[in-house]
C-alpha positions, 0 to 999 in steps of 0.5 A, a space after each residue: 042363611 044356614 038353618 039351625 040345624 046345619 049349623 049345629 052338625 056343623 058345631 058338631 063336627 068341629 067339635 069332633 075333630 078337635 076331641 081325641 078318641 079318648 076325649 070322647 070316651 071320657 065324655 061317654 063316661 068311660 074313660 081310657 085307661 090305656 091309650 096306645 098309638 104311634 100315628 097320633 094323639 089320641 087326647 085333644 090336648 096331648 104333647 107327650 111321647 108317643 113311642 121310643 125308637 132305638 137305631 142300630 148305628 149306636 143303640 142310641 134312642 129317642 123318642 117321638 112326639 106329636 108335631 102340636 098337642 093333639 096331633 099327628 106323630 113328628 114322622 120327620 123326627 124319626 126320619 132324621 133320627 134313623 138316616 143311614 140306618 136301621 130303626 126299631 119300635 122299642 117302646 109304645 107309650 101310654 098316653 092316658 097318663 096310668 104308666 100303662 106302656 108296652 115294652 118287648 114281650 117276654 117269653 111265656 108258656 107257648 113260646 119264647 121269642 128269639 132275642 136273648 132272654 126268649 124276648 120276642 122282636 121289636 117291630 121295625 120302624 119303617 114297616 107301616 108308613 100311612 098319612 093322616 091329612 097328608 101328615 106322614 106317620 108310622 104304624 107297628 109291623 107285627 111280624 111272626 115272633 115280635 109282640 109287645 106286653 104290659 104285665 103289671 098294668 094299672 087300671 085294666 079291667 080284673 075278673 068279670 069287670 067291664 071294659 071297652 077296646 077298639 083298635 085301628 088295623 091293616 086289613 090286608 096284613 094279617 095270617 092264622 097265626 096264634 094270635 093278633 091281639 090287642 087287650 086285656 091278657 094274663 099277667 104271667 104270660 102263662 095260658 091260665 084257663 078259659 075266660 082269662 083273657 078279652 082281646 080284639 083279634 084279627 086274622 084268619 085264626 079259627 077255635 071255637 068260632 069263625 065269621 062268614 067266607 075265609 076271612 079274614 075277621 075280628 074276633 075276641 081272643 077270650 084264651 083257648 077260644 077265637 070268638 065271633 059270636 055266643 056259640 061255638 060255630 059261624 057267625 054269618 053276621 060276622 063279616 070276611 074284612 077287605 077294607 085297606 083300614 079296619 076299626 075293629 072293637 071288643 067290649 065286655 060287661 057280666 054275661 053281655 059282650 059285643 063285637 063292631 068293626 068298620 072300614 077305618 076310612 069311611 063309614 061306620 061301625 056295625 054291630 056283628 055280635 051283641 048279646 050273651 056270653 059264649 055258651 062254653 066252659 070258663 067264659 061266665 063270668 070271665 076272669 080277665 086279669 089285666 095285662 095289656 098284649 099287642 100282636 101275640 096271645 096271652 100265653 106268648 103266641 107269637 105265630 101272628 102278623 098284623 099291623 096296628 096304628 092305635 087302640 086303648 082300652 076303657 073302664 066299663 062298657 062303652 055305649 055304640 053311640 060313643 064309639 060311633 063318635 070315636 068311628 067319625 073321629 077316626 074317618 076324620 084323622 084319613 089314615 091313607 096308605 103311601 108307598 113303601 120304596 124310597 131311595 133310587 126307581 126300581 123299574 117294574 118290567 126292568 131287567 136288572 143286576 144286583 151287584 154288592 158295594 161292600 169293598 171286597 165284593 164290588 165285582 160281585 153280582 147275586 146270582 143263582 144256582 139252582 135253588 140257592 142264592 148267593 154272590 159271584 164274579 160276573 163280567 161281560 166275559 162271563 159265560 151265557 150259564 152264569 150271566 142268566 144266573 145273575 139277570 132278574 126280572 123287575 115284577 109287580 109285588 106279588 102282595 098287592 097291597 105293598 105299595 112301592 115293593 117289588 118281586 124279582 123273577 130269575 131271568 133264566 128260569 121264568 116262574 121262579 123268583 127269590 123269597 126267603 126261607 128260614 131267613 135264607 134266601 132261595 129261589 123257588 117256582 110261585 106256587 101262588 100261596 099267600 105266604 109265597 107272595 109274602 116271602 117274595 116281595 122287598 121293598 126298595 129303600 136307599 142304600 144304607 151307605 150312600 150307594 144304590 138300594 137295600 131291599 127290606 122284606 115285606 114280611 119281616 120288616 127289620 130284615 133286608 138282602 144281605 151277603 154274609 160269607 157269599 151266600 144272601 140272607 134277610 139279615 136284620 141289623 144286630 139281630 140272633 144269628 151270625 149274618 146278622 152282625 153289625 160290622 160291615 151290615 151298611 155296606 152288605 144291605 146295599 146294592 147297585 142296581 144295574 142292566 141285566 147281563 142277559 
């Protein structure tokens, strides 16, 4: 027979898992007031949108539902919206019913985007596959110059009011761009003075305070400052992150802040900061004024990469015991990472040749020359020279985290693989740096017009291998630049995989 006591943690945790993250806040007393993800309902009893998708073949748009009320994102829906092309994250919706929506960040003081307008990118669809319970859903891959904003929200904390935030992360995906936030920020996309903003940031960015090794952290973005603590220096406390999902969490009352995080799998949260605010100009009292930003600074900052699965925001300070609940509810959803590749093996060890499908090109392989990539006619006629320009080597992604990638070593010139840079395509030596290991790994997916494989950039999600005028690109689908084009973009992305000619 059960004791009484397992029976009511067994009640408990039953309760748990059919509460929402922000049912539980609501119970604590600190309601969401924005509640953003594109992986799940974060209310037990939410059946509304989560996010809106928009495809390259037609611009059309659709948007996307939990599968039940309550429930994981319909990953199916989108799979079968985005078949034989190309997907963007157009819109994250608010589910706690204030209108509280994020939409593409318009240009701001420190930088503008590069869409027209000085819009920043849009995420790509497929950037971030996870499963919750084995349940397939699709986060947002922050890369540099995409972000999104809400100018006008409603609700969000002004001045020196309280507020909560947490948001679940990738903790493999981050750089020290300025700046992975998610929160509460200007509402004219302009740097308006210190204290004017209160984030949850991630990454290895530094300004007034840092946490213990090389990172990366949570912080709080507070404008003109990245924070680990009530100084301006290290914060020992304040852990170097290595877990694949993070909790990471920012709250923020009159002269009393805190900073939490934990593994976003297993475990719980632990305080790394609580106590008086920072001992700098402009940060007591605080002078937030409530906008709500996702992957870029107050001022438009879009230098920063990071993912995001979900977050809000509450009203007033939440207790640690309520976020110790939402935590459990978190590990509860088992975020677990999947492969990136799809469509046709790609061997690693292989030898391989890529050879182009678009109908002008079927005789031409991508091949090198020198330090630039580009197609060219290749047979078994060709010279020894040429045929070792145009043969790769299959390798492990050199970022280890990217399930499923892969990195293409020149055959010829052992060493050197092929990476983007300023969105061309160039082969260079490894030199073992963290953004090297970015640029040169691809993920293979199938090809976009029924034939072989594309290869997307792990870096730049909505970019893939493109032949424009014989010469490759990371090319997006209706993008800023002239490779970038719409005609013919199915055919150019797509790539017969074959034996290598050396």
């Amino acid at each position: 027979m059960l004791s009484q006591r397992a029976v009511g943690l067994a009640l408990y945790l039953a309760a748990l898992a059919a509460a929402g993250p922000c049912d539980i806040y609501a119970s604590g007393g600190t309601p969401c007031i924005a509640a953003h993800a594109t992986t799940r309902a974060l209310y037990s009893a939410y059946t509304g949108s989560l996010y809106q998708l928009r495809r390259g073949s037609d611009n059309a748009t659709t948007n996307i539902a939990p599968v039940s009320a309550g429930g994981v994102a319909n990953a199916a829906a989108q799979d079968s919206f985005c078949s034989g092309t190309t997907c963007l994250i157009v819109q994250i919706y608010d589910q706690s019913g204030r209108g509280n929506h994020l939409t593409q960040a318009p240009p701001g003081g420190a930088a503008s985007g590069p869409e027209p307008g000085g819009l920043d990118s849009l995420a790509s669809a497929i950037g971030a596959p996870v499963t919750l319970n084995g349940q397939k859903a699709y986060g947002v891959f922050i890369h540099p110059n995409s972000g999104y904003r809400n100018n006008n929200a409603n609700g969000t904390a002004r001045g020196d009011a309280a507020e909560g935030i947490y948001a679940v992360l990738d903790g493999t995906h981050f750089n020290g761009g300025c700046c992975f936030d998610y929160g509460n920020a200007e509402t004219n996309s302009q740097d308006t003075g210190n204290g004017h903003m209160e984030t949850v940031y991630f990454g290895t960015g530094t300004g007034f305070g840092t946490g213990a090794g090389s990172g990366p952290w949570i912080l709080a973005d507070l404008e003109n400052g990245l924070f680990s603590g009530g100084t301006t220096g290290v914060n020992t406390a304040n852990p170097t992150i290595t877990s694949r999902f993070v909790t990471a969490v920012v709250k923020g009352e009159p002269n009393h802040w805190s900073i939490r995080g934990g593994d976003g799998a297993t475990g719980g949260l632990t305080t790394f900061y609580a106590g008086a605010r920072p001992n700098a100009n402009g940060y007591n009292p605080m002078s937030k004024e409530g906008a709500i930003i996702l992957g870029i600074g107050g001022d438009n900052s879009n230098w920063a990469q990071g993912t995001f699965y979900e977050g809000v925001m509450t009203a007033s300070y939440p207790s640690d015991a309520t976020e110790n609940s939402v935590q459990a509810n978190i590990v509860a959803a088992k975020y677990a990472a999947v492969s990136l590749a799809s469509g046709p093996a790609v061997t690693v060890g292989s030898t391989v040749s890529l050879r182009a499908t678009t109908s002008c090109c079927t005789t031409r392989y991508l091949r090198h020359s020198g330090s630039a990539i580009n197609t060219e006619v290749v047979s078994s006629s060709s010279n020894s020279t040429l045929k070792g320009q145009a043969s790769w080597t299959v390798r492990a992604p050199l970022v280890s985290s990217a399930q499923g990638c892969v990195s293409f070593e020149s055959r010829d010139t052992p060493g050197s693989f092929i990476r983007h840079s300023n969105y061309a395509l160039v082969l260079n030596a490894n030199d073992n740096s963290k953004i090297f290991h970015e640029d040169a790994t691809f993920c293979p997916g199938a090809g976009l017009n029924g034939q072989g494989n594309t290869f997307r950039s792990w870096s730049y999600a909505p970019r893939y291998f493109r032949h424009y005028l014989a010469n490759l690109y990371i090319a997006s689908n209706g993008g800023f630049h002239d490779f970038d084009a719409t005609g013919s973009f199915n055919d150019d992305v797509s790539w017969v995989v074959g034996a290598a000619f050396a």
